[in-house]
Structure formats: C-alpha cells, structure tokens
N, C-alpha and C positions, 0 to 999 in steps of 0.2 A: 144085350142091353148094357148101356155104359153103368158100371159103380158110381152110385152117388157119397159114397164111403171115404173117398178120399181124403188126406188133408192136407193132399196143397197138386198142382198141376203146374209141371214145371215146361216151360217151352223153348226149342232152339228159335235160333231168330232172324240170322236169314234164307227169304223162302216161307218164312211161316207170320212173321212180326212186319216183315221190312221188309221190302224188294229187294232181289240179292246184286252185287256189286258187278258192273260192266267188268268183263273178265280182261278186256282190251285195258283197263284202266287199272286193274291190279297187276297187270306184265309190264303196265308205264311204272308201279313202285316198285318189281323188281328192278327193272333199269337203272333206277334212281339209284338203288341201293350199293348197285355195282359200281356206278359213277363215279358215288363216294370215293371210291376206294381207286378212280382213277383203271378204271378195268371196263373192258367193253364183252358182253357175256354173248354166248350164241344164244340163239331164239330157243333152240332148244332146253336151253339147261334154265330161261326166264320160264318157259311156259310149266316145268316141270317143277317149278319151285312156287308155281300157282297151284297145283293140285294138291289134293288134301293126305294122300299116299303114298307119294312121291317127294320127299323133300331131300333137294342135292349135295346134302349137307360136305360130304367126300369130295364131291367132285368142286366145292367150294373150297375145299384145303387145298384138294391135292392138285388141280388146274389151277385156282389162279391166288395158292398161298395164302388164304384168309382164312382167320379163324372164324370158324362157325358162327360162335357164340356172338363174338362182334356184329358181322355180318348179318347173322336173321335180328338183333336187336335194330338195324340200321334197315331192313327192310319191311321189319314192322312200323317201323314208326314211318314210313313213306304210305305203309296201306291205309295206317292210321289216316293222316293227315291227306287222301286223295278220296278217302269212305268219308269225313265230313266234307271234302268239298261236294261229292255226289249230294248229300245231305241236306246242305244248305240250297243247295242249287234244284231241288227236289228229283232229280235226275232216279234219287235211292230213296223212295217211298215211302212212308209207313200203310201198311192196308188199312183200310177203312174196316173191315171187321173187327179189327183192334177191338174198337169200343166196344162190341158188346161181351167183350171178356167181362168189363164191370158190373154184368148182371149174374156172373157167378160169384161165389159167396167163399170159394176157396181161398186157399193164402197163395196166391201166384209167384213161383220165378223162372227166370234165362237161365239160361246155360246155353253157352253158344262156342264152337269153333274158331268165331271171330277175335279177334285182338277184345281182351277186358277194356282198355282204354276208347274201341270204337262204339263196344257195349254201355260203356260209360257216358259217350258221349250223347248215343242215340236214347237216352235213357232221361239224359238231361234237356236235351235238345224236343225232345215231343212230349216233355211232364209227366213221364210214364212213373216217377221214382216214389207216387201215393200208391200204384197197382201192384206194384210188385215189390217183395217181400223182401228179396236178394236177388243178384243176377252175379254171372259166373263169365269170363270168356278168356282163352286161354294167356298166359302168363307170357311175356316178348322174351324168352329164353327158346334155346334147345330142348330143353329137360318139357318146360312149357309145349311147345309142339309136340311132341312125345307123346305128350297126354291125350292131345286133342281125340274127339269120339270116334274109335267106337271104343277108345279107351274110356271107363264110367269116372274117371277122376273127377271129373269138375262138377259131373251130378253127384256122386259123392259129397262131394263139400256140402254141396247148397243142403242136400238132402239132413247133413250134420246139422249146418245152422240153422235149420228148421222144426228137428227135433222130430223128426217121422221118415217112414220107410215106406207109407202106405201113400205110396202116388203115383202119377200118371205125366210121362214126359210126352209131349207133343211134337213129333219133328219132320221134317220132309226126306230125307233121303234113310236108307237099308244102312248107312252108319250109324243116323239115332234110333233105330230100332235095337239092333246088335249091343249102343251104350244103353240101354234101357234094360235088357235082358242081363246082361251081366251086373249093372246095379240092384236086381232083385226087383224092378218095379214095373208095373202097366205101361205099354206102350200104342200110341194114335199117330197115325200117318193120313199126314195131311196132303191132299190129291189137287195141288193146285194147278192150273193150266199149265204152269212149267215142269208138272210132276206126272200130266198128261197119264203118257203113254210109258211110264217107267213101269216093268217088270222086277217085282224084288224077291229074293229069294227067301225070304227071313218073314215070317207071318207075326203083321200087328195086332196087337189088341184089339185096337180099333179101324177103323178110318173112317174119315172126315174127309168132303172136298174143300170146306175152308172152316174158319173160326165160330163162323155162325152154325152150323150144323154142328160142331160141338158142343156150344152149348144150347144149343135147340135139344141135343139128344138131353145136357144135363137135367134140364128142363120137363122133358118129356118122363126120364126116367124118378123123376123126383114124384112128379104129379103121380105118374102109379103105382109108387109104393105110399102114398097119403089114403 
C-alpha cells in the first residue's frame, strides 16, 4: 500500500504529464541546429544526439569543429521552439488525468529531462503553475545534459527547495526509477500504453497504469488508515 506520509510527489513529465514529443520532429531540431553552423550531419549522428545516453558531443568537435557547448545551446533552443509548436498545435498533449492530481493535498513538482525553458513553457501554457510547487528541467548547457536522469541532480534541487527528503517521484521510464534510488526517495512507474510492454530491470515502489490509479491508491490508502 502506497505511504500517505509523504511531503510532496514529485513527477517527470513526459510520458507522465504530457504526451512525449514526435521523435521525427526532435531529429528536424537536430538538423536545424547543425544548419546553423552551415554543416549538413549524417542521420546518424542527428538520431544519436536524440537519445537520452547517447550525446555526440566528440564527434560534434572532432567531425565537424564545433564547440560543444555552442552547439547543444543551438539545439536546444530549436527542441525548444518545435516542443511549443507541437504544443500549441495540440499535436503534444497534456493527459487528461492531470486534473485529478488536484485532489491530492501534497505539495507537487516536475522534474523532467526536458529543456527547463519547454518545462517552463508547458507550465505556463496549460495553468499548471497554482499545482505545482517547483518544476526542474535540464539547464541548455553540456554540464546541463550531464546531469540529466538517471543522474538525481535536478531531484535534488526540487527536493532542496522544498525542504524534505520524504517523497515519491513519479516517472515512466528505468531512468527515473535508478534517479529516484540514488536521490534516497520512493519511486512509482507509471504503465502507460507507451510503457506497455517495457520490461525494466530496477523494481519500483510503486506502479501505476496512469495518474488516476495514483491517486485512487492515495485515496484508498488514506481512508484505512482513518
């Protein structure tokens, strides 16, 4: 039975919050990125600087002479600015279970892999910024990606500004479970139809097939300890 002990539940966001981003349309802002710079990249090295464990940062210097640092700032801000078009164009979702987060009574925040500035945006863009508390998403640097989960840096932060250690992060993939573990806190694996059929090696706290079963469990486990 889930802890109703908690003081605050912290969630990734997409896959969990938001529908995740056409992957065809994050390899259009590596291109973009490249363009800039007047460089046409193989499909290879765009698709491998879309993955979360994979970033080409080497072969970004040493193939086609650009500094890193320039470079992922220049391709963030293309994922940026293609994540609000999805957005606006409702292409990138918010789930509908959303709302009944506001019948939990915790102090909610993000923490997300995504660009801070897309977290920002989807933040402001669907009036999420009375539910949640703080939201985290990674910094448009090198050092920034670095961090990203299953490194706990950025739950770390939230968890600082929050002033507690006793929480539960919410995520879809065996990377926020692994940053949940190493942060010291309760982890829930949310099983959504895109999460199907994934096999993970790393055992959650929890699982959940969506938002609502979460807090249907908070719910349930409130009433009998009353």
């Amino acid at each position: 039975m889930i802890s109703t002990d908690y003081d605050a539940i912290v969630f990734d966001n997409d896959g969990v919050l938001i529908e995740p981003t056409d992957r065809e349309r994050l390899y259009e802002a590596v291109h973009r990125s490249f363009e800039h710079f007047d460089v046409v990249a193989e499909e290879a090295l765009v698709r491998r600087a879309v993955e979360e464990d994979d970033l080409p940062f080497d072969d970004v210097r040493e193939t086609h002479g650009l500094d890193p640092d320039k470079w992922w700032r220049r391709r963030e801000a293309a994922a940026v600015a293609i994540q609000r078009e999805e957005i606006r164009a409702g292409s990138k979702a918010l789930y509908d279970d959303v709302a009944a987060l506001g019948e939990l009574d915790h102090t909610l925040a993000i923490v997300s892999n995504n660009q801070h500035e897309t977290i920002e945006f989807i933040v402001d863009h669907h009036g999420l910024d009375a539910q949640f508390e703080t939201y985290y998403g990674r910094d448009p640097t090198v050092e920034g990606a670095k961090r990203k989960k299953p490194d706990p840096h950025y739950i770390d932060r939230a968890l600082a500004e929050l002033a507690t250690t006793d929480a539960l992060y919410v995520g879809d993939s065996e990377k926020d479970l692994v940053a949940a573990e190493r942060a010291g806190i309760d982890s829930a694996f949310l099983r959504r139809e895109h999460r199907r059929d994934l096999t993970l090696s790393v055992e959650p706290t929890h699982e959940f097939a969506d938002l609502r079963g979460l807090v249907d469990a908070v719910a349930s486990a409130r009433a009998a300890g009353e």
